[in-house]
ZAGU-669387 format. One record per residue (C-alpha): x negated, y negated, z negated; residue in one letter. Coordinates in Angstrom, 1 decimal. Each point is the difference from the previous one (the first is absolute). Example, Ala and Ser with C-alpha at 12.3 -4.5 7.8 and 13.67 -1.06 7.14 Angstrom:
TORKOL      x      y      z type
TORKOL  -12.3    4.5   -7.8    A
TORKOL   -1.4   -3.4    0.7    S
// end
This chain:
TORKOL      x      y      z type
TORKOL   54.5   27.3  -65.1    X
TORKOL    0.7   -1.3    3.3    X
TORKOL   -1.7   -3.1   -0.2    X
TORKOL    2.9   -2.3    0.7    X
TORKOL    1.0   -2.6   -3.0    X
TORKOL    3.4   -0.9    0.0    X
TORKOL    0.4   -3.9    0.7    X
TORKOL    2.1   -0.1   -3.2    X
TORKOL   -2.4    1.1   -2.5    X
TORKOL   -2.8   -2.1    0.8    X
TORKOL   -1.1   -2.0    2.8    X
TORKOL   -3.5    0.2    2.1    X
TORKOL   -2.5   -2.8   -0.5    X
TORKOL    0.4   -3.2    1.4    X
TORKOL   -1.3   -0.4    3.6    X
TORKOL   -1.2    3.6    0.3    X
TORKOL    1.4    2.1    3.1    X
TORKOL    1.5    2.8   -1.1    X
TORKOL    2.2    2.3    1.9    X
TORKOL    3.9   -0.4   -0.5    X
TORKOL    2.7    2.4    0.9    X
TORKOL    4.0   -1.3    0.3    X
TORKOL    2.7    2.5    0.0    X
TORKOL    1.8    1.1    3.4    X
TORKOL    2.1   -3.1    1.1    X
TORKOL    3.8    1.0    1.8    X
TORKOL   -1.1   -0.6    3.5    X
TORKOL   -3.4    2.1   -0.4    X
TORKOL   -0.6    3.6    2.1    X
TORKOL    0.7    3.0   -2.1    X
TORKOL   -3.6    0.6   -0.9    X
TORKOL   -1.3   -3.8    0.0    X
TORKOL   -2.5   -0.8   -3.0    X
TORKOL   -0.4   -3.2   -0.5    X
TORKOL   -3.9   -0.7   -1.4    X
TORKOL   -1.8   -3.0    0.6    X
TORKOL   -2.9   -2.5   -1.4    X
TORKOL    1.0   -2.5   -2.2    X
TORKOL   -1.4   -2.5   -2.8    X
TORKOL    1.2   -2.5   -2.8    X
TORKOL   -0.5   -3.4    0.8    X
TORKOL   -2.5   -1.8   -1.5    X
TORKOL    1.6   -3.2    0.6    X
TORKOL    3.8    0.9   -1.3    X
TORKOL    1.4   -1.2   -3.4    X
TORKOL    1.6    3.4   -0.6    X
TORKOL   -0.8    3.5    1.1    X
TORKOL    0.5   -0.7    4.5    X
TORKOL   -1.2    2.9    2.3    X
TORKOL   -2.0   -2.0    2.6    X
TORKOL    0.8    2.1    3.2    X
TORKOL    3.5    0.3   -0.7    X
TORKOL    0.1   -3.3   -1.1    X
TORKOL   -1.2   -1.0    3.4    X
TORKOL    2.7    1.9    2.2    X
TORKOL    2.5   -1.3   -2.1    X
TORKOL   -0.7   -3.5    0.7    X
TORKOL   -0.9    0.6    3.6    X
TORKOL    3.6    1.6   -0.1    X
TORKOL    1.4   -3.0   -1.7    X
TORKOL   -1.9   -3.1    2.6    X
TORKOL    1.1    2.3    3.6    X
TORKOL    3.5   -1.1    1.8    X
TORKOL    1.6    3.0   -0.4    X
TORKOL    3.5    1.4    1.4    X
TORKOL    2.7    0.3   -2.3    X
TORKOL    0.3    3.2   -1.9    X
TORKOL   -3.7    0.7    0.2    X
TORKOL   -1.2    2.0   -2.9    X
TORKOL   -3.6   -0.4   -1.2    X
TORKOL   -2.1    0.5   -3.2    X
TORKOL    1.0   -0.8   -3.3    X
TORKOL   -1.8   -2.9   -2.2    X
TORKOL   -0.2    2.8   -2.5    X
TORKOL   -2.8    2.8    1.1    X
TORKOL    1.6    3.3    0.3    X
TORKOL   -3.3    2.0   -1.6    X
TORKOL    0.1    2.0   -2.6    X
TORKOL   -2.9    1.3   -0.4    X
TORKOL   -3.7   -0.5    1.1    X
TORKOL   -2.9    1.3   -0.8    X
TORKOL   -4.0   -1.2    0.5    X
TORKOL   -2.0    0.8    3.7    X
TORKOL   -2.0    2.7    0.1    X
TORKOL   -3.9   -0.9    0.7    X
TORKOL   -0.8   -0.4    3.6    X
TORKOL   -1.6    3.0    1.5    X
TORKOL   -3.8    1.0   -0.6    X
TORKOL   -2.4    0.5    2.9    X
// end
Protein backbone atom coordinates (compact mmCIF):
# COMPACT_ATOMS: atom_id res chain seq x y z
CA UNK A 1 0.00 0.00 0.00
CA UNK A 2 1.37 3.32 -0.93
CA UNK A 3 -0.10 5.28 1.60
CA UNK A 4 -1.95 7.69 -0.61
CA UNK A 5 -6.06 7.65 -0.13
CA UNK A 6 -7.81 8.73 -3.01
CA UNK A 7 -9.81 12.06 -2.32
CA UNK A 8 -12.87 10.18 -3.54
CA UNK A 9 -13.15 7.48 -1.18
CA UNK A 10 -12.82 9.35 1.97
CA UNK A 11 -11.69 12.57 3.00
CA UNK A 12 -8.75 13.55 5.68
CA UNK A 13 -9.96 15.04 8.95
CA UNK A 14 -11.05 18.44 9.25
CA UNK A 15 -8.20 21.00 9.82
CA UNK A 16 -5.42 18.40 9.80
CA UNK A 17 -2.49 19.09 7.19
CA UNK A 18 -2.12 16.39 5.23
CA UNK A 19 -0.15 16.13 2.07
CA UNK A 20 -2.06 16.42 -1.32
CA UNK A 21 -1.01 15.49 -4.72
CA UNK A 22 -2.98 16.99 -8.18
CA UNK A 23 -2.39 15.32 -11.40
CA UNK A 24 0.02 16.94 -14.15
CA UNK A 25 -1.85 20.15 -15.43
CA UNK A 26 -1.28 20.91 -19.60
CA UNK A 27 1.24 23.58 -19.13
CA UNK A 28 3.43 21.47 -16.51
CA UNK A 29 7.32 20.19 -17.53
CA UNK A 30 7.35 16.62 -18.60
CA UNK A 31 8.41 15.29 -15.21
CA UNK A 32 6.57 18.04 -12.87
CA UNK A 33 4.85 16.36 -9.70
CA UNK A 34 2.68 18.33 -8.24
CA UNK A 35 2.62 17.62 -4.08
CA UNK A 36 1.93 20.05 -1.71
CA UNK A 37 0.42 20.76 2.08
CA UNK A 38 -3.02 21.24 2.38
CA UNK A 39 -6.00 21.08 4.98
CA UNK A 40 -9.97 21.18 5.19
CA UNK A 41 -11.19 24.24 6.47
CA UNK A 42 -12.44 24.34 9.65
CA UNK A 43 -14.57 27.23 9.04
CA UNK A 44 -16.32 26.02 5.46
CA UNK A 45 -19.98 24.79 5.27
CA UNK A 46 -18.88 21.94 2.86
CA UNK A 47 -15.69 20.10 2.39
CA UNK A 48 -13.10 23.58 1.18
CA UNK A 49 -9.30 22.92 0.98
CA UNK A 50 -7.90 25.91 2.81
CA UNK A 51 -4.65 26.62 0.73
CA UNK A 52 -6.23 26.16 -2.45
CA UNK A 53 -9.02 27.90 -1.32
CA UNK A 54 -6.77 30.86 -0.57
CA UNK A 55 -5.03 31.10 -4.14
CA UNK A 56 -8.19 30.86 -5.69
CA UNK A 57 -9.54 33.94 -4.08
CA UNK A 58 -6.33 35.70 -4.25
CA UNK A 59 -6.69 34.84 -8.01
CA UNK A 60 -10.16 36.01 -8.06
CA UNK A 61 -9.56 39.83 -5.90
CA UNK A 62 -5.96 40.70 -8.38
CA UNK A 63 -6.58 42.96 -11.74
CA UNK A 64 -5.65 40.62 -14.01
CA UNK A 65 -5.09 40.82 -17.98
CA UNK A 66 -7.54 39.28 -20.11
CA UNK A 67 -7.00 35.69 -20.92
CA UNK A 68 -5.17 34.95 -17.77
CA UNK A 69 -5.60 31.51 -16.64
CA UNK A 70 -5.41 30.71 -12.91
CA UNK A 71 -6.65 27.96 -10.36
CA UNK A 72 -9.86 26.45 -10.37
CA UNK A 73 -12.51 26.99 -7.37
CA UNK A 74 -12.56 23.20 -7.44
CA UNK A 75 -9.05 21.66 -5.92
CA UNK A 76 -7.42 19.55 -8.48
CA UNK A 77 -6.19 16.75 -5.68
CA UNK A 78 -6.85 13.54 -5.84
CA UNK A 79 -5.30 12.04 -3.41
CA UNK A 80 -3.54 12.85 0.01
CA UNK A 81 -2.27 11.09 2.43
CA UNK A 82 -1.18 11.97 6.41
CA UNK A 83 2.59 13.66 7.24
CA UNK A 84 5.05 11.62 8.28
CA UNK A 85 6.35 12.38 12.00
CA UNK A 86 8.97 15.03 12.12
CA UNK A 87 12.46 13.67 12.37
CA UNK A 88 13.95 12.25 15.78
CA UNK A 89 17.19 13.59 17.28
Amino acid sequence: MSGWIKCSDRLPEVGVTVLVYAPPQPDDWPDDIRISFDALDPDADDPRWLVHGEHYEHFCCVALPEGSVGPSEQAPYTHWMPCPPIPAE
